[in-house]
PyMOL Python script that loads the backbone (N, CA, C, O; Angstrom):
from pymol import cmd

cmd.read_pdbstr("""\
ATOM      1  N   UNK A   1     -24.694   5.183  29.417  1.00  0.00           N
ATOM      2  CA  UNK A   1     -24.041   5.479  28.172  1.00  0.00           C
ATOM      3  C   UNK A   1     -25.088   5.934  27.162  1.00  0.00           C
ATOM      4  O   UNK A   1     -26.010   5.203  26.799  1.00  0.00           O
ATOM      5  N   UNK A   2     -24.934   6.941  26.810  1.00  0.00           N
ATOM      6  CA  UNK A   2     -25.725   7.601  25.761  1.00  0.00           C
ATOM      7  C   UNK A   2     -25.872   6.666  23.991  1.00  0.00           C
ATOM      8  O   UNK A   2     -24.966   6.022  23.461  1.00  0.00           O
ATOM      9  N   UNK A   3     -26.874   6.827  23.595  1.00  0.00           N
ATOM     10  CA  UNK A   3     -26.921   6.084  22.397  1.00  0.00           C
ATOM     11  C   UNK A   3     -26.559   7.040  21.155  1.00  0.00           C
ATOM     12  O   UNK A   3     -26.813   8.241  21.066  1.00  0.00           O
ATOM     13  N   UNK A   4     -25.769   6.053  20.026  1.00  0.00           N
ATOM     14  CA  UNK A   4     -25.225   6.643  18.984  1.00  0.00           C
ATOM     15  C   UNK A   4     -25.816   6.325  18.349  1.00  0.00           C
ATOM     16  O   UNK A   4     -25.647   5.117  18.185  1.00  0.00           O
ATOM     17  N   UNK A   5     -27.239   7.077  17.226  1.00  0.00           N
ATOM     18  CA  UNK A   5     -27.748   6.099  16.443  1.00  0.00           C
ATOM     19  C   UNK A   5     -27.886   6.500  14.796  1.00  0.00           C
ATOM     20  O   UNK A   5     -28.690   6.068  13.969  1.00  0.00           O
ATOM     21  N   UNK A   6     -26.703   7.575  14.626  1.00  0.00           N
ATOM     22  CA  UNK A   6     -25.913   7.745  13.634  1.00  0.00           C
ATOM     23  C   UNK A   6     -24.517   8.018  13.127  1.00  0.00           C
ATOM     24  O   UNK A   6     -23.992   8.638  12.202  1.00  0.00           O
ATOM     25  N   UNK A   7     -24.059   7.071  14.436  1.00  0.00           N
ATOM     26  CA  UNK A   7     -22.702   7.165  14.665  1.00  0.00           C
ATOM     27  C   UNK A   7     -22.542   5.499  13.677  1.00  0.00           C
ATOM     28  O   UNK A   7     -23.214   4.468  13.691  1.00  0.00           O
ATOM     29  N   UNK A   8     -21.472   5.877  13.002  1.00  0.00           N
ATOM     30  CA  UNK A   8     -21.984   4.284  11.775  1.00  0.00           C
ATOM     31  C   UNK A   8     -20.383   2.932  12.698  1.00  0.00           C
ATOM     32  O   UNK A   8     -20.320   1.704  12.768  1.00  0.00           O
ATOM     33  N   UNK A   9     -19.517   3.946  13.146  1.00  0.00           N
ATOM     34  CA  UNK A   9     -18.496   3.199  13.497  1.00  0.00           C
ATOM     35  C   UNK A   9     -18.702   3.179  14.867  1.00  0.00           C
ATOM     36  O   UNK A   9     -17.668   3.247  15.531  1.00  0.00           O
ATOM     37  N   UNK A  10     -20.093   3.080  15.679  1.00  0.00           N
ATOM     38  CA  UNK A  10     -20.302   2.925  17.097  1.00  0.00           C
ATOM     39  C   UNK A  10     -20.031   1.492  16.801  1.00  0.00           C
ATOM     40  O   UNK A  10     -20.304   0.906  15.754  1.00  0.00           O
ATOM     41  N   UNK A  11     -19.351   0.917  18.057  1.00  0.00           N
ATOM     42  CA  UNK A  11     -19.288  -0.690  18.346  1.00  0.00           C
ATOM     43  C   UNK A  11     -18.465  -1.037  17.604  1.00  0.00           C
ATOM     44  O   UNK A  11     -18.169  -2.211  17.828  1.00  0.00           O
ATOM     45  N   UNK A  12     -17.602  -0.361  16.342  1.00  0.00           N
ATOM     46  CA  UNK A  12     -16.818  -0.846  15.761  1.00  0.00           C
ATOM     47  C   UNK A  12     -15.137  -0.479  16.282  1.00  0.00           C
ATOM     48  O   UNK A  12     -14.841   0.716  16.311  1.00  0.00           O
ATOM     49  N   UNK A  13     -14.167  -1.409  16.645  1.00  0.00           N
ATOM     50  CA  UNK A  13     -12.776  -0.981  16.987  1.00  0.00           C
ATOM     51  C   UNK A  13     -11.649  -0.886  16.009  1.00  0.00           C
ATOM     52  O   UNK A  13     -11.238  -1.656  15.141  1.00  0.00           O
ATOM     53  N   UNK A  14     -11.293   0.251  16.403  1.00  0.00           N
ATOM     54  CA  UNK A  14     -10.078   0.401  15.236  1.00  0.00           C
ATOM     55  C   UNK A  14      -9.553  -0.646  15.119  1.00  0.00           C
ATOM     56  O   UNK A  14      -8.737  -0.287  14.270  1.00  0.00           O
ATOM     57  N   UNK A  15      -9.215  -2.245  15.355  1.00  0.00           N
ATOM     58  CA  UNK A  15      -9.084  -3.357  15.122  1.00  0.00           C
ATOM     59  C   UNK A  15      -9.730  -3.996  13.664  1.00  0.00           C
ATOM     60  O   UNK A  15      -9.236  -4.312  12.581  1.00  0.00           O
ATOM     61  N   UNK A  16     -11.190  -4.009  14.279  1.00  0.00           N
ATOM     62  CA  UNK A  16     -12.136  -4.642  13.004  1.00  0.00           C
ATOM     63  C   UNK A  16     -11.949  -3.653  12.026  1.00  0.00           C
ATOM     64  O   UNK A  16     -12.141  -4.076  10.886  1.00  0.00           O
ATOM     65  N   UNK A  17     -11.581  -2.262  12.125  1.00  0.00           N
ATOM     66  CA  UNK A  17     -12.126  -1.347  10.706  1.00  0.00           C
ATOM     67  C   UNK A  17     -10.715  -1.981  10.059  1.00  0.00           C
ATOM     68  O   UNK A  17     -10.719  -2.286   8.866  1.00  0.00           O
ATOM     69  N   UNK A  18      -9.668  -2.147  10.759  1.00  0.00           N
ATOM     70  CA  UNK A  18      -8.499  -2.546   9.784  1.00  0.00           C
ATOM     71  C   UNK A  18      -8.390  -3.698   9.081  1.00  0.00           C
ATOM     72  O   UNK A  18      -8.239  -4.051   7.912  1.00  0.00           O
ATOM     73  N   UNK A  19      -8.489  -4.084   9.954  1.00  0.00           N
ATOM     74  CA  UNK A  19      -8.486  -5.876   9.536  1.00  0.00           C
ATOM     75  C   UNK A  19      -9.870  -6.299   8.484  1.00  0.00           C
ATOM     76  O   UNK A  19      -9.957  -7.349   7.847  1.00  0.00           O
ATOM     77  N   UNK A  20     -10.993  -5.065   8.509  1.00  0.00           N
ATOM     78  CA  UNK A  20     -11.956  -5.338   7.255  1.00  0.00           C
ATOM     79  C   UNK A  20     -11.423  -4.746   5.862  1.00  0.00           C
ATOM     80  O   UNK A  20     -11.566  -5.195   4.725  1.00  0.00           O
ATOM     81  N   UNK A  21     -10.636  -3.376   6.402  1.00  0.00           N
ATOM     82  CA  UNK A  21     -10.285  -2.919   4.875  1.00  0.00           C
ATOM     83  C   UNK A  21      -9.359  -3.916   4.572  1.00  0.00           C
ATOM     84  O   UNK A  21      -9.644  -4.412   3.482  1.00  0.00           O
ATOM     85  N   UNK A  22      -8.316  -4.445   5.106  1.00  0.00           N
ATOM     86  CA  UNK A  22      -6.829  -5.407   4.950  1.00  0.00           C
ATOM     87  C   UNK A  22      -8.032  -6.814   3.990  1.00  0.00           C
ATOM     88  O   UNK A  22      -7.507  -7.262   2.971  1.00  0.00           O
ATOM     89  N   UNK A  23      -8.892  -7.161   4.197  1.00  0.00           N
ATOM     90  CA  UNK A  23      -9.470  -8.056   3.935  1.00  0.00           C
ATOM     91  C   UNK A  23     -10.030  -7.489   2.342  1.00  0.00           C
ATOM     92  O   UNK A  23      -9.561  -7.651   1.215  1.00  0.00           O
ATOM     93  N   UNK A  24     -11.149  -6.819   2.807  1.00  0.00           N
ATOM     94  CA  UNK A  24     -11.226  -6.286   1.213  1.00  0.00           C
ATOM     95  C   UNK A  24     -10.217  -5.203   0.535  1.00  0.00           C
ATOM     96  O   UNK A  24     -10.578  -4.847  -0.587  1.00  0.00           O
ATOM     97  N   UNK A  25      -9.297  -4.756   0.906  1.00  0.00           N
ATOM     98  CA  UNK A  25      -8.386  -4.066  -0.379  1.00  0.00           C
ATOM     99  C   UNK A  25      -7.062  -4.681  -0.707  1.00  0.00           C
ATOM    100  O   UNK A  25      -6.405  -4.706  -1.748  1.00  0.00           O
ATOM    101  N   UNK A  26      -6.814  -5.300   0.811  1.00  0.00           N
ATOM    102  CA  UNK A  26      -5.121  -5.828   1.097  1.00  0.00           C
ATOM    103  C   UNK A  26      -4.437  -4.595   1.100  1.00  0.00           C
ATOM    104  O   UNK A  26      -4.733  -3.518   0.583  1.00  0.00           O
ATOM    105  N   UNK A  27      -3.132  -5.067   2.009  1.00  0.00           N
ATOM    106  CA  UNK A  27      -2.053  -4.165   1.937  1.00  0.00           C
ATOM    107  C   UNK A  27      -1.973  -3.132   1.253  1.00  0.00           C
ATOM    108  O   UNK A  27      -2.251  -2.085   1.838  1.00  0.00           O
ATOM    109  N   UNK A  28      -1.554  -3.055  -0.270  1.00  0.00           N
ATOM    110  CA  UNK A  28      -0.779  -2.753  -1.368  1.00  0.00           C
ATOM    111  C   UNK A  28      -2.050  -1.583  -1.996  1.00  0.00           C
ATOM    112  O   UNK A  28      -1.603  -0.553  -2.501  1.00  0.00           O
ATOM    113  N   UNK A  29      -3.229  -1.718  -1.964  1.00  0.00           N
ATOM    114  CA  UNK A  29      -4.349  -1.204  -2.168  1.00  0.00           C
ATOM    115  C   UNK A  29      -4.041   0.005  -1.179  1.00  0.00           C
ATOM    116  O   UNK A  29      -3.686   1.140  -1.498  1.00  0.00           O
ATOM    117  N   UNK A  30      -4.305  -0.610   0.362  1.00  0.00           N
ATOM    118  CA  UNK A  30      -4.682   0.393   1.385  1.00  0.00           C
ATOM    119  C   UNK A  30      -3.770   1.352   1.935  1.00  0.00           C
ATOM    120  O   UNK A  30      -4.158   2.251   2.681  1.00  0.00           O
ATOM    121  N   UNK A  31      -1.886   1.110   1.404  1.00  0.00           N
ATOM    122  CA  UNK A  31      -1.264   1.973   1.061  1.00  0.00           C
ATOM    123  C   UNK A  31      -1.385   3.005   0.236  1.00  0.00           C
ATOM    124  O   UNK A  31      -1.242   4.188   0.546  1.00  0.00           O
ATOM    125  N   UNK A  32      -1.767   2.381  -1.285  1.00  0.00           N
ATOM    126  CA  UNK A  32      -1.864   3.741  -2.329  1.00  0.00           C
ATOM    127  C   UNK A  32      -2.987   4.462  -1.800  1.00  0.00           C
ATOM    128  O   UNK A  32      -2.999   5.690  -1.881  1.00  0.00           O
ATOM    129  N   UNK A  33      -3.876   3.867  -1.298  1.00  0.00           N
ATOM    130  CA  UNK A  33      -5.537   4.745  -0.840  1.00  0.00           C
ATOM    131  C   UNK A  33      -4.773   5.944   0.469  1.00  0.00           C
ATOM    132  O   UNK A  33      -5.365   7.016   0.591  1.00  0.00           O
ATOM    133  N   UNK A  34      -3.882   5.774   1.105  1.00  0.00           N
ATOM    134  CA  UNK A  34      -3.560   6.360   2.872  1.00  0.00           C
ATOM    135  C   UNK A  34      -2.159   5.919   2.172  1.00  0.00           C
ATOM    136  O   UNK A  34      -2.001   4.789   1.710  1.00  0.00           O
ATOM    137  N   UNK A  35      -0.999   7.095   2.136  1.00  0.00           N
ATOM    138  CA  UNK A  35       0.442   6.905   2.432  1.00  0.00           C
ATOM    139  C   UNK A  35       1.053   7.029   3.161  1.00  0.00           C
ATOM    140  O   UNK A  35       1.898   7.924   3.187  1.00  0.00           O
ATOM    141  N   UNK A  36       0.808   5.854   4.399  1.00  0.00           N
ATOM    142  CA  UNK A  36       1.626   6.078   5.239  1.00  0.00           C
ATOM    143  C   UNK A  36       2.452   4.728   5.554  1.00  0.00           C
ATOM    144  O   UNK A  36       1.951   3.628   5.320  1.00  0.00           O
ATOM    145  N   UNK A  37       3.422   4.836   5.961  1.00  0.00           N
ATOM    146  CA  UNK A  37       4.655   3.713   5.911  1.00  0.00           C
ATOM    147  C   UNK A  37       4.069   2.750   6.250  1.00  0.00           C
ATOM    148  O   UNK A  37       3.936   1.802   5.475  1.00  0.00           O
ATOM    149  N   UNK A  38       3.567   2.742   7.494  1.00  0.00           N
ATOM    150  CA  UNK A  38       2.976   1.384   8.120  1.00  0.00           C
ATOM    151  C   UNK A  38       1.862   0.559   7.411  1.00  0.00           C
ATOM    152  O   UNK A  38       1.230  -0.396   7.864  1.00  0.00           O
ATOM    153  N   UNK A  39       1.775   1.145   6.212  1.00  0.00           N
ATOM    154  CA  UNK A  39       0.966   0.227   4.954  1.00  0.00           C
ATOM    155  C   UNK A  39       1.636   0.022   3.766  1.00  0.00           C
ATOM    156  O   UNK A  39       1.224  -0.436   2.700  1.00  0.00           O
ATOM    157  N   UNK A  40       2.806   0.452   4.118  1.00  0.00           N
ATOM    158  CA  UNK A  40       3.687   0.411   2.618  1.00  0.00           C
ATOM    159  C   UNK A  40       4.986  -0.811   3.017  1.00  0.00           C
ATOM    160  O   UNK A  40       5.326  -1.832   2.418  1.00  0.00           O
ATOM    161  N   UNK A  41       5.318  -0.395   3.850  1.00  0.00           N
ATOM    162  CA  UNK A  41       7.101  -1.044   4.081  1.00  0.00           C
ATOM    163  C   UNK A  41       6.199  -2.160   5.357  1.00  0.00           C
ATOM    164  O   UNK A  41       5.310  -1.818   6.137  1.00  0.00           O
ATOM    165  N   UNK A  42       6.760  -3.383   5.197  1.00  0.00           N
ATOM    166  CA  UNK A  42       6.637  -4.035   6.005  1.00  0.00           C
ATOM    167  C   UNK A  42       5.179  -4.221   6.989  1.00  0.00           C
ATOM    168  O   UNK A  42       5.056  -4.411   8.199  1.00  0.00           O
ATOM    169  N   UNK A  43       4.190  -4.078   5.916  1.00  0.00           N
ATOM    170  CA  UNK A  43       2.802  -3.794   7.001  1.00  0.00           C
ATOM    171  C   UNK A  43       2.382  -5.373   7.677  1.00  0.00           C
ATOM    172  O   UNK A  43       2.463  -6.552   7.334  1.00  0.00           O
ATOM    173  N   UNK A  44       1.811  -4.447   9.035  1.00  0.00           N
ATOM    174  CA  UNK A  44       1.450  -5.629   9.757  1.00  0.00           C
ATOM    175  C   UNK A  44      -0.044  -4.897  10.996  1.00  0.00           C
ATOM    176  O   UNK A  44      -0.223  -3.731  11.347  1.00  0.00           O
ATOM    177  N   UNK A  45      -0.710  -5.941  11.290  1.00  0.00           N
ATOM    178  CA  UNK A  45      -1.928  -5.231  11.973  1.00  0.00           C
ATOM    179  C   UNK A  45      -1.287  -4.113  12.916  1.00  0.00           C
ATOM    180  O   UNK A  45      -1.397  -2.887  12.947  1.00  0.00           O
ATOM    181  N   UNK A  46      -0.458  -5.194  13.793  1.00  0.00           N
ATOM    182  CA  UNK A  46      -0.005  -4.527  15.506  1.00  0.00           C
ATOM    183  C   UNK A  46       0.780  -3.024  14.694  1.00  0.00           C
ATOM    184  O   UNK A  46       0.280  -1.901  14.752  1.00  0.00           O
ATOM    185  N   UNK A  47       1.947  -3.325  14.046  1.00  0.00           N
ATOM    186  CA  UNK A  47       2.298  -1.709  13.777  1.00  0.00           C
ATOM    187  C   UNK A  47       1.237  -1.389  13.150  1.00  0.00           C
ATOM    188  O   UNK A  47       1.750  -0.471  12.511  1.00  0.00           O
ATOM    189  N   UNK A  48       0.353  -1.394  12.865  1.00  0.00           N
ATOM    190  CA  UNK A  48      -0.397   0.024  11.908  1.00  0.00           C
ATOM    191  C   UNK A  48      -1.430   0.359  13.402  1.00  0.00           C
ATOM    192  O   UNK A  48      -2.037   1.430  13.402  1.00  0.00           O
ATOM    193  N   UNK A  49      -1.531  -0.240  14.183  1.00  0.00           N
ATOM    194  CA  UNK A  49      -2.593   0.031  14.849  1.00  0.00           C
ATOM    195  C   UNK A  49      -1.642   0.950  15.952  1.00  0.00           C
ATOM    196  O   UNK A  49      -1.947   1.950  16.601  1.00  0.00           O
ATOM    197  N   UNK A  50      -0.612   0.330  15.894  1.00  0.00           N
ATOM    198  CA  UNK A  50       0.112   1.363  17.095  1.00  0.00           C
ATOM    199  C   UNK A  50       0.704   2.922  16.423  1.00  0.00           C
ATOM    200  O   UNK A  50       1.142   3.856  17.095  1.00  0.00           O
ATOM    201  N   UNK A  51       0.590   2.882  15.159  1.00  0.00           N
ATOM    202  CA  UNK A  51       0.970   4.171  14.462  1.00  0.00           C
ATOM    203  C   UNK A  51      -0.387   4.909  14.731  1.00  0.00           C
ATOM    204  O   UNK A  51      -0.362   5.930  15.417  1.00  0.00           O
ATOM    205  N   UNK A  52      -1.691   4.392  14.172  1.00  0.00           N
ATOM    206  CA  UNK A  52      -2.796   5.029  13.944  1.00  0.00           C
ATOM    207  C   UNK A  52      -3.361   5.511  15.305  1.00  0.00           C
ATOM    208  O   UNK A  52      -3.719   6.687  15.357  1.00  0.00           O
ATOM    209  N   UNK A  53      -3.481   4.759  16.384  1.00  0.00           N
ATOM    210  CA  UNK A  53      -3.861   5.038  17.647  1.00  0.00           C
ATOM    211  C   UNK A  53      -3.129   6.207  18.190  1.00  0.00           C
ATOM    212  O   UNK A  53      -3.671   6.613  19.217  1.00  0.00           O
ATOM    213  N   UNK A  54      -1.964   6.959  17.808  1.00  0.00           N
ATOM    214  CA  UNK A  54      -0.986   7.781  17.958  1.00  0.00           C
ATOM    215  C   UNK A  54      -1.209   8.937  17.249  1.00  0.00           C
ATOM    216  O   UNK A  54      -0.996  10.074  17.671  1.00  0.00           O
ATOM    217  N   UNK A  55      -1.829   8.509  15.693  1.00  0.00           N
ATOM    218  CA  UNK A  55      -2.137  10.010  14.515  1.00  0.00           C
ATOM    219  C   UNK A  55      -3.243   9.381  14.721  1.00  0.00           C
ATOM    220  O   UNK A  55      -3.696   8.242  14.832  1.00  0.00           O
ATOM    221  N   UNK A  56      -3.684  10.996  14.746  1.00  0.00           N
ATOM    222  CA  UNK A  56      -5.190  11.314  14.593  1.00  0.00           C
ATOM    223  C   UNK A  56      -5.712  11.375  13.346  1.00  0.00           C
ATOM    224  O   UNK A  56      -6.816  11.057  12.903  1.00  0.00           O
ATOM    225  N   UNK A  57      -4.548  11.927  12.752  1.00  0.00           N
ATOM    226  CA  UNK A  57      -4.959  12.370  11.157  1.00  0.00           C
ATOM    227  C   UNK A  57      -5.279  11.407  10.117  1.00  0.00           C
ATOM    228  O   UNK A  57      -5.965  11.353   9.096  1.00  0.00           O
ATOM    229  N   UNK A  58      -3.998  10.193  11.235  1.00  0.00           N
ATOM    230  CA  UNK A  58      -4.737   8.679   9.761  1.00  0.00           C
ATOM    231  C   UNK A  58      -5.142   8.002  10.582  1.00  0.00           C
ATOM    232  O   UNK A  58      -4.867   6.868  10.189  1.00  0.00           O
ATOM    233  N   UNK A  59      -5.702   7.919  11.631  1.00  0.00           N
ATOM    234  CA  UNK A  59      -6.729   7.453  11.946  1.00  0.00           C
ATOM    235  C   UNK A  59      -8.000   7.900  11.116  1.00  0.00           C
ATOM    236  O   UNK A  59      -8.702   7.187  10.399  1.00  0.00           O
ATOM    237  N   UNK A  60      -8.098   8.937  11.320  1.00  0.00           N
ATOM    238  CA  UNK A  60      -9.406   9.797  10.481  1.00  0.00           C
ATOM    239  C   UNK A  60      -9.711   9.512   8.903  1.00  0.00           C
ATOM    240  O   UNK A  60     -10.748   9.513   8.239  1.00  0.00           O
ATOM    241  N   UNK A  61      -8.520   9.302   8.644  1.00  0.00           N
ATOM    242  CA  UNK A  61      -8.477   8.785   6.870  1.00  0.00           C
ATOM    243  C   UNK A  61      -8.963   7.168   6.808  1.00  0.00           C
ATOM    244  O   UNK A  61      -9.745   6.773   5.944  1.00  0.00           O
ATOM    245  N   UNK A  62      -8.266   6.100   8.067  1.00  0.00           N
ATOM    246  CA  UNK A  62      -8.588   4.970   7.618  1.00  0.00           C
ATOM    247  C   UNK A  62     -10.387   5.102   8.248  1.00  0.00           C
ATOM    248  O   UNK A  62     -11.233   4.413   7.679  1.00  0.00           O
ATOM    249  N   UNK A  63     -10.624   5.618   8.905  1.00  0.00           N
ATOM    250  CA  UNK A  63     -12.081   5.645   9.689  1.00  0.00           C
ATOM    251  C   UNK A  63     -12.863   5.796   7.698  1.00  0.00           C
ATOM    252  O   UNK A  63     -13.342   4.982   6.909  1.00  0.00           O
ATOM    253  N   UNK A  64     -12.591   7.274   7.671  1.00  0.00           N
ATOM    254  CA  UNK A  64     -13.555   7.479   6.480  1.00  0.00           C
ATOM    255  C   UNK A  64     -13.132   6.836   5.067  1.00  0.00           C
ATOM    256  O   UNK A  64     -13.785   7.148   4.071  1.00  0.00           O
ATOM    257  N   UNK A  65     -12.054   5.943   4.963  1.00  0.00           N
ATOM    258  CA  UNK A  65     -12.029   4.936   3.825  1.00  0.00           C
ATOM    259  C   UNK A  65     -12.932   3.701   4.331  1.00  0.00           C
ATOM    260  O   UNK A  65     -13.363   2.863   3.538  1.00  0.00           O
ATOM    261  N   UNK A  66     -13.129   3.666   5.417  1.00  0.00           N
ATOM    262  CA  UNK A  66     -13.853   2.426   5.803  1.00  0.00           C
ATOM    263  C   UNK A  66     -14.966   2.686   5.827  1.00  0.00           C
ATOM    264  O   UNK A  66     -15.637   1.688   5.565  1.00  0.00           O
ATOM    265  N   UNK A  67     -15.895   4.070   6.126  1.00  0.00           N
ATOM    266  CA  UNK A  67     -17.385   3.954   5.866  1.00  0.00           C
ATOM    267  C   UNK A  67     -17.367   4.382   4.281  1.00  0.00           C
ATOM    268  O   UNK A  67     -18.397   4.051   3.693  1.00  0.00           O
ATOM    269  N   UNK A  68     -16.541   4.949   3.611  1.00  0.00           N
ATOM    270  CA  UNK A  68     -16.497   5.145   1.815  1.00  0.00           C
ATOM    271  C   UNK A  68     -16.784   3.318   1.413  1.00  0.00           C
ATOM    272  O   UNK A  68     -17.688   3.061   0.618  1.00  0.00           O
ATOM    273  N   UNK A  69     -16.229   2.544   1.823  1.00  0.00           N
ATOM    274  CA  UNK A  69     -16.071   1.190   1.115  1.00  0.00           C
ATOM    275  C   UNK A  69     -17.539   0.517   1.589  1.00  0.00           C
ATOM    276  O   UNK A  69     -18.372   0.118   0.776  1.00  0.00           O
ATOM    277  N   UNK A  70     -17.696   0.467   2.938  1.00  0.00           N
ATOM    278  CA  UNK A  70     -18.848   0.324   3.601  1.00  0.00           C
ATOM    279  C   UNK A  70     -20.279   0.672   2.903  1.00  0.00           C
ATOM    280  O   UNK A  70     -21.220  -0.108   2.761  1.00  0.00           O
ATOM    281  N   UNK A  71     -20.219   1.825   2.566  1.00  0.00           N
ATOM    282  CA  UNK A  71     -20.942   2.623   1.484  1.00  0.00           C
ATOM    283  C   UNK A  71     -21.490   2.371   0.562  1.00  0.00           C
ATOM    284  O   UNK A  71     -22.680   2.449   0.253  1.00  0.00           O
ATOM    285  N   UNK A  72     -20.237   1.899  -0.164  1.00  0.00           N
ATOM    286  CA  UNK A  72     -20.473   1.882  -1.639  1.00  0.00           C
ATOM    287  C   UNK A  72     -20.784   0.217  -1.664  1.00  0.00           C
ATOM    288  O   UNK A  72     -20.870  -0.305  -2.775  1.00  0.00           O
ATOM    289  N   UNK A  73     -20.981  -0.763  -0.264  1.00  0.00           N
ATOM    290  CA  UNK A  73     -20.997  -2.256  -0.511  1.00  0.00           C
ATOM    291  C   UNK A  73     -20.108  -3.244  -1.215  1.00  0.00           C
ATOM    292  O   UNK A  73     -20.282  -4.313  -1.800  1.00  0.00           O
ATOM    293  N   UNK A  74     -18.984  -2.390  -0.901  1.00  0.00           N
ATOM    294  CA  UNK A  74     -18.006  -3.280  -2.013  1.00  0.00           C
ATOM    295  C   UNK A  74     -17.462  -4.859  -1.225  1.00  0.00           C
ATOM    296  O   UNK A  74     -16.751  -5.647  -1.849  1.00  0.00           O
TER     297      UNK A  74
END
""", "prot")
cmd.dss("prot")
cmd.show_as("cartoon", "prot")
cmd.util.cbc("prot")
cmd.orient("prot")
C-alpha cells in the first residue's frame, strides 16, 4: 500500500469525520453548513452515512467542512 503523506483524511472513515463534525457543530449547525435532508429532518449517524456513501457530491462537502474545521482548530 502506497503512502499518503498529504492526504490529511488518510486513516480517517467517513464514520469518524461525521461523528467529529456531529460533536463539534451538532446537527442543526451541520445542516445549515451542507443542506441536505439527512441533517435536517430527523438526523441520525446510520442515515447520513448511508445517504453520503451514495452522493459523492456531499460526501465531498462533508470531507472539506471537516478539514475547514480541522484547520481552523476549532
Amino acid at each position: 500500500m502506497e503512502q499518503q503523506p498529504n492526504n490529511q483524511l488518510h486513516g480517517k472513515t467517513l464514520e469518524m469525520i461525521l461523528n467529529e463534525l456531529v460533536v463539534k457543530l451538532g446537527w442543526p449547525e451541520l445542516g445549515y453548513r451542507i443542506r441536505v435532508n439527512c441533517f435536517l429532518s430527523d438526523p441520525s449517524v446510520k442515515s447520513s452515512l448511508k445517504f453520503l456513501r451514495k452522493t459523492p457530491w456531499a460526501r465531498k462537502k462533508v470531507e472539506d467542512l471537516y478539514l475547514e474545521i480541522t484547520a481552523k482548530g476549532k
